[in-house]
NUKOLNU-617339 format. One line per 8 residues: their letters; for each residue x, y, z of C-alpha. Coordinates in steps of 0.02 Angstrom, whole numbers, padded with zeros to 5 digits, always signed. Example, Ala and Ser with C-alpha at 12.3 -4.5 7.8 and 13.67 -1.06 7.14 Angstrom:
2
as = +00615:-00225:+00390  +00684:-00053:+00357
//
This chain:
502
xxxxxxxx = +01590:-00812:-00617  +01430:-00856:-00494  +01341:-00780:-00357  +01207:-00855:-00275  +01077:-00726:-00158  +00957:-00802:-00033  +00845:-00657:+00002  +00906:-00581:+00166
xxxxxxxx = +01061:-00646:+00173  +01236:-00569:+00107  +01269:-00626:-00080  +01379:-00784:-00061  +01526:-00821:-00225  +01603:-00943:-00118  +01593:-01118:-00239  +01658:-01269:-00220
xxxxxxxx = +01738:-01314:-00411  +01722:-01496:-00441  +01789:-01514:-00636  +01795:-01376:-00764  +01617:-01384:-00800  +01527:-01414:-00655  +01536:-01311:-00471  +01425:-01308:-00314
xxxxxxxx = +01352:-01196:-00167  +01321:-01267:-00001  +01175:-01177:+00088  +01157:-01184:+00256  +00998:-01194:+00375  +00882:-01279:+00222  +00729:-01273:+00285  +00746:-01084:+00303
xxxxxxxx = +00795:-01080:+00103  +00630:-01028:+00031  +00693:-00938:-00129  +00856:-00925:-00231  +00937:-00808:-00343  +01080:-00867:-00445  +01186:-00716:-00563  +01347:-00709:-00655
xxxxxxxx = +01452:-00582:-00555  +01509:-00507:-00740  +01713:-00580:-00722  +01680:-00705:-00841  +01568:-00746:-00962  +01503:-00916:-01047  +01555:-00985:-01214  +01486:-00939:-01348
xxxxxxxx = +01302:-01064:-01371  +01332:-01109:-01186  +01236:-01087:-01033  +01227:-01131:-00828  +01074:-01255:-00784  +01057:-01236:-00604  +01008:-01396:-00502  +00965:-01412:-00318
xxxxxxxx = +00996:-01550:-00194  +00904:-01543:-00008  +00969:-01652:+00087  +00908:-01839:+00140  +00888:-01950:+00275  +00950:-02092:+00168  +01087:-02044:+00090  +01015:-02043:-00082
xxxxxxxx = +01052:-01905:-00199  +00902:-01817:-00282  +00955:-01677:-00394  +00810:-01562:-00454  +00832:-01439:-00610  +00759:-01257:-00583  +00810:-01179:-00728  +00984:-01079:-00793
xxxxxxxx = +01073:-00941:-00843  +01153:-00884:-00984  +01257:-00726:-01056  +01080:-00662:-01113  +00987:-00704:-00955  +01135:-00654:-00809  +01012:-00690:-00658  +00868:-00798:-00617
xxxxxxxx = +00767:-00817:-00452  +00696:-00991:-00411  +00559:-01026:-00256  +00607:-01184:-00202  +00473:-01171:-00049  +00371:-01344:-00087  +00529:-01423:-00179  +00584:-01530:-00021
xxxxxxxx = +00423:-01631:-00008  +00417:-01692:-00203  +00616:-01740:-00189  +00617:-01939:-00217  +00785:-02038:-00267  +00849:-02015:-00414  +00978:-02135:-00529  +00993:-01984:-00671
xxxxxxxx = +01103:-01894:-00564  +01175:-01750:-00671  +01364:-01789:-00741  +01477:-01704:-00601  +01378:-01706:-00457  +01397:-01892:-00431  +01449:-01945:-00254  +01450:-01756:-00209
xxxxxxxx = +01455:-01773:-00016  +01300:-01683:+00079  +01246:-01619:+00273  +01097:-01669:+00330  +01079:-01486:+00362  +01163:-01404:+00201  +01065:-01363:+00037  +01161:-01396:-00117
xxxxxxxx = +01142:-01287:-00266  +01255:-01360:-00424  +01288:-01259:-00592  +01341:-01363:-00749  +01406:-01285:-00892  +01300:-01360:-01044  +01268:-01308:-01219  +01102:-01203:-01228
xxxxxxxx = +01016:-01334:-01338  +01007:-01463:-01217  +00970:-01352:-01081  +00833:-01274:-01161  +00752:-01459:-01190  +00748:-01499:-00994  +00597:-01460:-00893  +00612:-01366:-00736
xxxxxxxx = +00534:-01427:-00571  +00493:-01261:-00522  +00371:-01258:-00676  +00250:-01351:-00574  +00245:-01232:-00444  +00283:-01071:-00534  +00348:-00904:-00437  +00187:-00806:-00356
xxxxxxxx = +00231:-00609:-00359  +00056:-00535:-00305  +00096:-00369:-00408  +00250:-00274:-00485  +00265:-00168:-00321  +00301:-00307:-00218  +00406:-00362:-00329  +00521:-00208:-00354
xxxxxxxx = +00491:-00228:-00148  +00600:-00380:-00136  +00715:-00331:-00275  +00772:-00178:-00188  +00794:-00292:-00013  +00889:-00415:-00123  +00989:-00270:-00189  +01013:-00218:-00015
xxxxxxxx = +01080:-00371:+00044  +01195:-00379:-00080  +01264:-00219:-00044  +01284:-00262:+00116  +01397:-00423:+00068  +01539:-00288:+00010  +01513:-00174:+00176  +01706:-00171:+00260
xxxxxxxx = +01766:-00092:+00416  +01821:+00094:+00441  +01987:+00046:+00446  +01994:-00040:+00301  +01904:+00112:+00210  +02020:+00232:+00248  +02168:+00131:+00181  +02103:+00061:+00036
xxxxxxxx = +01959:+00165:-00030  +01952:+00314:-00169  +01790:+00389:-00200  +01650:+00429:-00086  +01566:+00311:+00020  +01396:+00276:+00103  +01414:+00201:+00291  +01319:+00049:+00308
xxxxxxxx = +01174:+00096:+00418  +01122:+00252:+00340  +01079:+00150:+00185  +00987:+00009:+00343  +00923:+00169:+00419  +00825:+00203:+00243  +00764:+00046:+00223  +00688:-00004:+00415
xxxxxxxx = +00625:+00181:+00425  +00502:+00188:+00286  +00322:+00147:+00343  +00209:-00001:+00250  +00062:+00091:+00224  -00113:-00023:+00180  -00283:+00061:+00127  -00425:-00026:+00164
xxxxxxxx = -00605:+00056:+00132  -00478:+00156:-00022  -00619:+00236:-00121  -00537:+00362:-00229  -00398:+00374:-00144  -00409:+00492:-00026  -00273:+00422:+00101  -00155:+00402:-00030
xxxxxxxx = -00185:+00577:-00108  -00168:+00657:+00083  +00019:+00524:+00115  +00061:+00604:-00051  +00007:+00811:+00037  +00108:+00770:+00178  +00258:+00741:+00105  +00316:+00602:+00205
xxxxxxxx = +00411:+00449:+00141  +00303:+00285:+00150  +00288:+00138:+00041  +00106:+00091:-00038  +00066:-00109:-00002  -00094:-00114:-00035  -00287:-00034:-00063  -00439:-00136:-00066
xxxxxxxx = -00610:-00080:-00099  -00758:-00174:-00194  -00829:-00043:-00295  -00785:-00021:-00483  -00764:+00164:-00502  -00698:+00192:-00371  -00563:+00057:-00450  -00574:+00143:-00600
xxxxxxxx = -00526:+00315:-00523  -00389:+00257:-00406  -00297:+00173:-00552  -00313:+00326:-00658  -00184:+00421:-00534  -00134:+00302:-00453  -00023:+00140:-00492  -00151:+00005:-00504
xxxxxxxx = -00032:-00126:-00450  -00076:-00114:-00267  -00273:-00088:-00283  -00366:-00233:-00253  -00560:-00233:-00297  -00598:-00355:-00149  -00741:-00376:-00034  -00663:-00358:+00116
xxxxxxxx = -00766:-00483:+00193  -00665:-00608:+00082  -00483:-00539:+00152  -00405:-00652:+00288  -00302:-00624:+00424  -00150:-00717:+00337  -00165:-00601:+00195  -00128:-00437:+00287
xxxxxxxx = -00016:-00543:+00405  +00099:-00572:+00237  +00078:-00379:+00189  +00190:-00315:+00363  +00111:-00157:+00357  +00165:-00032:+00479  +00012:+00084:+00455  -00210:+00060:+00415
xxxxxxxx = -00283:+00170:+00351  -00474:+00143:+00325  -00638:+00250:+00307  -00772:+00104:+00329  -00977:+00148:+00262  -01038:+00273:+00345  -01238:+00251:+00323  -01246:+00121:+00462
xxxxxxxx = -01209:+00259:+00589  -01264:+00401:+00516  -01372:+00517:+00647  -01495:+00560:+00479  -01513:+00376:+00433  -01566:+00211:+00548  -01435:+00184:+00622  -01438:+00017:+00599
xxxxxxxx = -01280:-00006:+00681  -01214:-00198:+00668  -01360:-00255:+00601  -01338:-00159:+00424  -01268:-00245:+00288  -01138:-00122:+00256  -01061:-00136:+00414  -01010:-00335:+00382
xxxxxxxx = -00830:-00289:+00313  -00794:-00175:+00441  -00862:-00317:+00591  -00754:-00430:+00495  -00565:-00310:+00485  -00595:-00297:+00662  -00621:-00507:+00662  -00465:-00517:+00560
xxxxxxxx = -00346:-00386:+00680  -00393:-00490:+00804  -00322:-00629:+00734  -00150:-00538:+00661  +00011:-00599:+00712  +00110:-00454:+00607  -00027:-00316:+00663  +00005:-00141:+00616
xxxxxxxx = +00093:+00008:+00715  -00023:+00134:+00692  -00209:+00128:+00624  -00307:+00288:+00534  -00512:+00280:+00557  -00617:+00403:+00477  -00817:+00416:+00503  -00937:+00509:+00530
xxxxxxxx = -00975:+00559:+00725  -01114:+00448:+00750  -00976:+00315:+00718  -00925:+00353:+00916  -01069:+00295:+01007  -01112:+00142:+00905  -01087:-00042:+00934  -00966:-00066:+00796
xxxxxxxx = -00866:+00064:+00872  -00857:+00013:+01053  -00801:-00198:+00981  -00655:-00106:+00892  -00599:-00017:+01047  -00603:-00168:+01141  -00499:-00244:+01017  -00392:-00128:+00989
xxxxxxxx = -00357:-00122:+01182  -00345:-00338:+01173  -00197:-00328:+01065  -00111:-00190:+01156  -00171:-00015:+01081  -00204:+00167:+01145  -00325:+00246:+01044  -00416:+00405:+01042
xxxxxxxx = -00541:+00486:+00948  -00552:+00678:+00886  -00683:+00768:+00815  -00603:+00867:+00650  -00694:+00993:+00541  -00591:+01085:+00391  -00706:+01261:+00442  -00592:+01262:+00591
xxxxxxxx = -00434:+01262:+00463  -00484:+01417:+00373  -00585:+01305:+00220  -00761:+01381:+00182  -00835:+01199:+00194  -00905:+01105:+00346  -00864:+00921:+00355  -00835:+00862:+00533
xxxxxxxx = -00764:+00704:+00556  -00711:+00574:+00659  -00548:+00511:+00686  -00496:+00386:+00768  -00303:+00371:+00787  -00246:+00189:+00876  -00049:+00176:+00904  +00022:+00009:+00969
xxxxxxxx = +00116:-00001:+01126  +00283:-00058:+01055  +00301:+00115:+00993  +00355:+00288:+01065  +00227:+00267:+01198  +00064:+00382:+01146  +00187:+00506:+01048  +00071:+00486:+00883
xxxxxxxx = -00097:+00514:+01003  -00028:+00652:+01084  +00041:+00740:+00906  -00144:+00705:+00850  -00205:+00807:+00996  -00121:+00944:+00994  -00173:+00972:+00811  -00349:+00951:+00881
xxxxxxxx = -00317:+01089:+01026  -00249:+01208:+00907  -00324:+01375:+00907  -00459:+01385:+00793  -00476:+01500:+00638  -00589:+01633:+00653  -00611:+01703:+00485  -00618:+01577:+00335
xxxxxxxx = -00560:+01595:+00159  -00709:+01652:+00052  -00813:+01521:-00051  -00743:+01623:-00221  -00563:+01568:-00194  -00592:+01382:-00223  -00739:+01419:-00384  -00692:+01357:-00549
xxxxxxxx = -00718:+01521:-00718  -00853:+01424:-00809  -00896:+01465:-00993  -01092:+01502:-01007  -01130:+01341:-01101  -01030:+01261:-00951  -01113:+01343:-00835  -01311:+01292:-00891
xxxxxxxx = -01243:+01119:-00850  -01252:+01128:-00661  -01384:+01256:-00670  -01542:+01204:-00529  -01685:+01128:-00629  -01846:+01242:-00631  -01942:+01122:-00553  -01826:+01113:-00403
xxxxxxxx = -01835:+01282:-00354  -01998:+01292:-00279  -01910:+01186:-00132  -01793:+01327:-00087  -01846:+01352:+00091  -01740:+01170:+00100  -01591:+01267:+00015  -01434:+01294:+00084
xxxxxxxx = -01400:+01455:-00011  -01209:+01529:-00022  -01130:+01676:-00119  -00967:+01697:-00191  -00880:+01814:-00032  -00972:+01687:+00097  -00848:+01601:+00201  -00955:+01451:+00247
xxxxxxxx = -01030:+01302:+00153  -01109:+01132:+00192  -01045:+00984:+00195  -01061:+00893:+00022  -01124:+00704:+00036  -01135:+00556:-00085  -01328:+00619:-00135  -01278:+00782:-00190
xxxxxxxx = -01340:+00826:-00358  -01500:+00723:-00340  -01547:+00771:-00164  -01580:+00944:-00118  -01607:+00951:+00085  -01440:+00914:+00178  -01354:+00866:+00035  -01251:+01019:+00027
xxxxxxxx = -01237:+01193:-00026  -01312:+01280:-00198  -01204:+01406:-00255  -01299:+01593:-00317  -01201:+01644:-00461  -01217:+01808:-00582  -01258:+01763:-00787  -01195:+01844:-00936
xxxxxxxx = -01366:+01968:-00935  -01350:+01999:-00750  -01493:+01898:-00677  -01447:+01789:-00543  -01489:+01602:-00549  -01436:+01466:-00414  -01322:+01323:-00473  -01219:+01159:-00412
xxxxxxxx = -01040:+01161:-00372  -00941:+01075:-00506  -00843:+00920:-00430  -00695:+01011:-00478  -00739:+01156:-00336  -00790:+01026:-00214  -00622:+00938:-00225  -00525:+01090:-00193
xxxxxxxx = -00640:+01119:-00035  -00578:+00950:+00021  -00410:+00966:+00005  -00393:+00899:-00159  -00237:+00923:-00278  -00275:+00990:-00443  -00185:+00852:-00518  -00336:+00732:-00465
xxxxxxxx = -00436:+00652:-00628  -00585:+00588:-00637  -00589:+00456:-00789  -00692:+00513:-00941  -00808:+00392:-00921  -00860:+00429:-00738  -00999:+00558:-00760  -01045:+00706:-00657
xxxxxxxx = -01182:+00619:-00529  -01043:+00483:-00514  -00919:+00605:-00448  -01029:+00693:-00357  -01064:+00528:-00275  -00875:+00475:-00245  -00816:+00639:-00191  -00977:+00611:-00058
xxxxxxxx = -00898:+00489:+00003  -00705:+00527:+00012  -00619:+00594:+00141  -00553:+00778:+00190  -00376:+00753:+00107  -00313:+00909:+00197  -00363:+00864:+00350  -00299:+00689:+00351
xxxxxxxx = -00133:+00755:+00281  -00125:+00826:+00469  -00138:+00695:+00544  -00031:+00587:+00465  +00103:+00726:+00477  +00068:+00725:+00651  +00083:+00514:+00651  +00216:+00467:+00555
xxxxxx = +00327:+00607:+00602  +00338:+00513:+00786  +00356:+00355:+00669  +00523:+00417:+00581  +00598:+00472:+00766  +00593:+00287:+00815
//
């Protein structure tokens, strides 16, 4: 009638009846029991009005019994999971020892886990122990997460031998590590720096498996963007400075992927290096890896190239190298891909030495070393049709033109375009380029490109939203700072197809 689950573990139905009301589990290796999931297999089912109240006994140095209620089960609620983490240290004797489990002998070593069969209205007037330290599931992906591993495990209870399959079974089956194959195989993949969701959008291009653990980034619309196609569950508006090591320890990510600010090593800007502000949460994830027990397999960097010769740079390799890395770093621009749009990047791609030794490195650089496109897809195939009231919207201002010597000035059949920063829109030097388009009464005027063509020069899928409320500077601004989704696509093909040969 019962099956009790501790997560990674087979399911155990093994009881021990003591009267017709009352039955027990023994658990072994307790202080390893951290949570418990108790079901009715489905064979038989409770009275009607009647439920299970589950108790649980660790065991004592004295001898005294302390039985602790966690809660039940009933025909309407056929499974319940219980942390029992933090139960051990509030156990004290107890004389109210529940009817059945008197005398019940226990190991010094052995959890036990008792079921009475009670009717549901004095079940329902006990108070569980567990209510003063309630279950903590960060989000609802982690906790589909553990559901599937507990659903794994209990497939894995009915796995038999291939002997015994041939005999006995009709039907198809699944072998055993096929299903284990699926579930060790399937990288943890954490975005830190997540912006819009740029990594996520090029893990969804490459059309490799992975599973999403987390994203953490401090600014609202960019929140407010990633949420709006993305499932919010695993975005975190953080500042990373306030992330700890034990955090990301818990995540057991196999995969980083993180584009830190890029003003603090910009060759246009200060180059403040360290000493900017904006650079703290990246000083501080390299602080934290440091620190990792559970560090990841791989790790994704993009920046721009001044990135390479700074300060902040150099610490991270040295890190990376301290906790047994190979890294590398490639200088990536979509222009060599056949896109009309300049963005050159750096990447920096760091693969652990428990892996296939520098098989992810040596992927990466052969899509670096690959011959280069010589003609580019002209400007016109990415533009958007705009309606001539849609149009006057991203029309140049009047009073901007006279600075058109500081223009970067494309038409329609060029093949080449500037790269697009977080300015553009309100900047007009180095910002990126201003598109010459043809009106209704065949004058030519100069305009913006919409965020809509910008996107599709970096790699973006036309499924990508912007909420309503983000307006046009704002994208302009966010797109700025994103990443070239087709180009990172690449190189997490190139990555994480060594990662799946393992």
């Amino acid at each position: 009638m019962f099956g009790v689950l501790v997560p990674g573990r087979a399911v155990q139905t093994n009881l021990t009846q003591i009267d017709d009301t009352h039955c027990v589990f023994s658990l072994d290796d307790a202080e390893h029991v951290n949570h418990i999931i108790v079901l009715l297999t489905g064979q038989v089912a409770f009275p009607q009005g009647y439920g299970g109240a589950v108790y649980l006994c660790y065991p004592s140095s004295d001898g005294q019994q302390a039985w602790l209620y966690l809660g039940y089960v009933s025909n309407e609620k056929p499974s319940a999971i219980f942390r029992v983490t933090k139960l051990k240290s509030m156990i004290v004797p107890q004389t109210n020892v529940p009817g059945g489990f008197v005398g019940f002998n226990k190991s010094s070593t052995v959890v036990q886990l008792g079921i009475s069969v009670e009717p549901l209205t004095s079940i329902t007037s006990l108070t569980p122990v567990g209510d003063l330290d309630p279950p903590i599931m960060d989000n609802f992906v982690q906790f589909t997460q553990n559901m599937l591993q507990s659903f794994f495990n209990y497939a894995l209870s009915f796995s038999a031998s291939k002997v015994d399959i041939v005999n006995k079974a009709e039907g198809p089956y699944v072998p055993v590590n096929v299903v284990q194959g699926w579930n060790e195989q399937t990288p943890r993949i954490l975005e830190l720096f997540a912006g819009i969701g740029g990594f996520r959008l090029a893990l969804q291009c490459s059309k490799v498996k992975y599973i999403p653990v987390g994203a953490y980034d401090i600014d609202e619309t960019c929140n407010s963007t990633y949420v709006a196609n993305f499932d919010g569950d695993i975005f975190r508006r953080r500042n990373i400075c306030s992330v700890t090591w034990n955090e990301l320890d818990q995540l057991q990510s196999d995969f980083w992927m993180l584009s830190p600010p890029c003003q603090p090593f910009m060759l246009s800007g200060n180059r403040r290096d360290v000493n900017d502000s904006r650079a703290k949460p990246f000083i501080h994830i390299v602080e934290v890896l440091m620190k990792m027990q559970s560090f990841p397999k791989y790790i994704l960097l993009e920046n721009v190239p001044g990135f390479i010769s700074s300060v902040a740079c150099m610490n991270l390799t040295e890190t990376l190298e301290m906790k047994g890395y190979h890294s590398k770093i490639f200088i990536l621009d979509p222009y060599d891909f056949g896109i009309p749009n300049h963005r050159k990047r750096a990447y920096l791609i760091a693969e652990h030495k428990s892996v296939d030794d520098l098989a992810a490195i040596d992927a990466c650089e052969q899509l670096s070393n690959c011959q280069k496109v010589v003609c580019s897809k002209p400007i016109s195939e990415f533009l958007c049709t705009l309606e001539e009231t849609e149009l006057q919207k991203y029309l140049v201002p009047d009073r901007l033109l006279i600075h058109k010597e500081c223009m970067d000035i494309v038409c329609r059949d060029d093949t080449s375009s500037n790269c697009f920063t977080k300015g553009y829109g309100r900047y007009i030097k180095g910002t990126g380029s201003i598109l010459k388009c043809k009106m209704q009464d065949g004058t030519e005027k100069l305009r913006f490109f919409t965020p809509i063509e910008i996107q599709r020069l970096m790699g973006f899928p036309e499924t990508f939203v912007f909420p309503e409320k983000i307006s046009i500077r704002q994208r302009y601004q966010l797109l700025g700072s994103s990443v070239n989704v087709f180009i990172v696509s690449k190189l997490i093909q190139a990555i994480l197809n060594t990662f799946n040969r393992q």
